[in-house]
Kinemage of the C-alpha trace (Angstrom):
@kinemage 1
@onewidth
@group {chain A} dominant
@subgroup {mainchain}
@vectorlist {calphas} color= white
{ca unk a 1} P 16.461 10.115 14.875
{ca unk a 2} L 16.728 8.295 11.766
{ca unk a 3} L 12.630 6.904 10.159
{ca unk a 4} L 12.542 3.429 8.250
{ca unk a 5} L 9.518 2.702 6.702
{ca unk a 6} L 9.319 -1.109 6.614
{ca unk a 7} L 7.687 -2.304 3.190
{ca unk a 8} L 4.560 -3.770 4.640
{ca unk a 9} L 4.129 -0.570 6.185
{ca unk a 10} L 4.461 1.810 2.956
{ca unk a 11} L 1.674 -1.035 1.470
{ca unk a 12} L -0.423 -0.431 3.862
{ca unk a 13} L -0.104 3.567 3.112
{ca unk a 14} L -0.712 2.812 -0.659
{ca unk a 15} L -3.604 1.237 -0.724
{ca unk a 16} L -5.088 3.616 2.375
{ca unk a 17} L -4.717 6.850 -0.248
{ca unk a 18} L -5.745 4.649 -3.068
{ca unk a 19} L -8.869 3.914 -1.154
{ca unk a 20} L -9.245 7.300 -0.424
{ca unk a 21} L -9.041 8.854 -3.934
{ca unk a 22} L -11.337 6.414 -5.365
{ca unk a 23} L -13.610 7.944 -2.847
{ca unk a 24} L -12.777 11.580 -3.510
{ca unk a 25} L -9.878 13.117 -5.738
{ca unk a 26} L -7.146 14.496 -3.503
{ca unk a 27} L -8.654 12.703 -0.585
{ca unk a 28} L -5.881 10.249 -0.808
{ca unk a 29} L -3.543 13.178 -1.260
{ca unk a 30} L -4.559 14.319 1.515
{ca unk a 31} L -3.952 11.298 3.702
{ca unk a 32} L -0.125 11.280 2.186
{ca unk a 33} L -0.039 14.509 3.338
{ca unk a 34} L -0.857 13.702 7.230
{ca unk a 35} L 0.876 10.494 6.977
{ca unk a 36} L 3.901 12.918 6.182
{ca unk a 37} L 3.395 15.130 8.638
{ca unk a 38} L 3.147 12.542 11.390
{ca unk a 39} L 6.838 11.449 10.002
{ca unk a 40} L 8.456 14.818 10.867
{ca unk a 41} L 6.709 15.095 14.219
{ca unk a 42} L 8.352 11.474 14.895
{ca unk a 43} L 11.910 12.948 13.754
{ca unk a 44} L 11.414 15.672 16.739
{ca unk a 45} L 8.905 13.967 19.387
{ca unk a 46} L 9.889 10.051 18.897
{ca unk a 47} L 7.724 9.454 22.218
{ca unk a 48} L 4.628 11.124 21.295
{ca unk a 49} L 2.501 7.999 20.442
{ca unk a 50} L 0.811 5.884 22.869
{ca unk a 51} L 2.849 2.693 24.468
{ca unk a 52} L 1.272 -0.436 23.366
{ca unk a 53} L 0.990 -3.557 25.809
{ca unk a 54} L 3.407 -2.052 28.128
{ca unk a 55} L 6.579 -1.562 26.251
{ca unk a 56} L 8.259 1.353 26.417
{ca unk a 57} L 9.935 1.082 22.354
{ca unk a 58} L 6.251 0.054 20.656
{ca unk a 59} L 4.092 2.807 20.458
{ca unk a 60} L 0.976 3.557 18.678
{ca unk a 61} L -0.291 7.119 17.206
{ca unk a 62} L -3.743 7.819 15.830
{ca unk a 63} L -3.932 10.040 12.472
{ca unk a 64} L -6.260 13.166 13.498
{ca unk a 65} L -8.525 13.269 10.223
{ca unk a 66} L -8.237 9.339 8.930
{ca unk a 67} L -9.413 6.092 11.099
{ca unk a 68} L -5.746 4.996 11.245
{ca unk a 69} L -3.224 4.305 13.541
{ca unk a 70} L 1.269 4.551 12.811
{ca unk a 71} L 2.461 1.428 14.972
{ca unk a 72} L 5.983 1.784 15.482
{ca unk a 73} L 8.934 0.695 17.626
{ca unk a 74} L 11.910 2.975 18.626
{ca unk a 75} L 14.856 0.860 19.275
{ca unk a 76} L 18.555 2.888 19.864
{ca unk a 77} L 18.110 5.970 17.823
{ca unk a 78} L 16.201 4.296 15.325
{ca unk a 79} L 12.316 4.575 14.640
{ca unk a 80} L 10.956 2.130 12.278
{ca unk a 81} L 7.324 2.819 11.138
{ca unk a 82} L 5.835 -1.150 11.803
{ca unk a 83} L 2.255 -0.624 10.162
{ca unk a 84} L -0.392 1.445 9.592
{ca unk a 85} L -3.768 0.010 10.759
{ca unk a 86} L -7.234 0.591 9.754
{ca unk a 87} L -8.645 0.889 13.567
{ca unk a 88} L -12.240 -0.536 12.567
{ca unk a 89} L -11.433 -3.317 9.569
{ca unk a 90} L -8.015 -4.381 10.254
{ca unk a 91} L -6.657 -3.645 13.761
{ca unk a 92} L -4.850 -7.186 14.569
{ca unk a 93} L -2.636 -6.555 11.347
{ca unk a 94} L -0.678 -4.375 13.520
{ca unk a 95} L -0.080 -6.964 16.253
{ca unk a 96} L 0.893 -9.605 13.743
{ca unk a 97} L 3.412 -6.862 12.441
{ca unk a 98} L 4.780 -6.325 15.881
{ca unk a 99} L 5.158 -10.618 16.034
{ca unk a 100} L 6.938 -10.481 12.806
{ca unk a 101} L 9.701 -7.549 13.648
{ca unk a 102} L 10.423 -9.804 17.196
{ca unk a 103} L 10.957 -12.527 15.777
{ca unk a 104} L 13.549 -11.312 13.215
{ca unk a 105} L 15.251 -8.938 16.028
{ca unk a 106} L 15.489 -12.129 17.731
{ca unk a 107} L 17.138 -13.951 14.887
{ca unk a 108} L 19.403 -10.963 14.368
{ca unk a 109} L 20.696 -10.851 17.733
């Protein structure tokens, strides 16, 4: 199973563990580090998260420790990481990233 990271995605990841270490030093470390380690359980269990609003390829997965969720859409043998959503301050950003990937499958097709 081949993981892309789209860009807006690894943004959103940035500025989570900058967040973090401004609030504690390694705390944003430490959200790279389960970030990571949610990767390499996608390699292995690409079905693990939650479907989101029915369909089967987008799937949601909450991080254990950190208020965020790993939006992401398996498509062929392909997972691409979509967003990663504050689940209190910023929860529609996912959606809108979800809008965003249709419409350019769309166009590619």
């Amino acid at each position: 199973m081949k993981l892309v990271v789209r860009s807006a995605a690894n943004r959103d990841i940035i500025a989570a563990a900058e967040f973090y270490e401004r609030k504690r030093i390694g705390l944003g470390r430490e959200f790279f580090r389960e970030v990571d380690a949610i990767f390499s359980v996608f390699r292995r269990l690409p079905y693990i998260g939650q479907a989101i609003d029915g369909d089967p390829g987008l799937r949601g997965f909450q991080l254990k420790r950190f208020p965020y969720q790993v939006i992401y859409r398996l498509r062929n043998d392909e997972l691409k990481v979509l967003a990663v959503t504050h689940q209190r301050r910023q929860p529609e950003k996912g959606r809108y990233r979800v809008q965003e990937e249709s419409a350019i499958y769309r166009l590619a097709a």
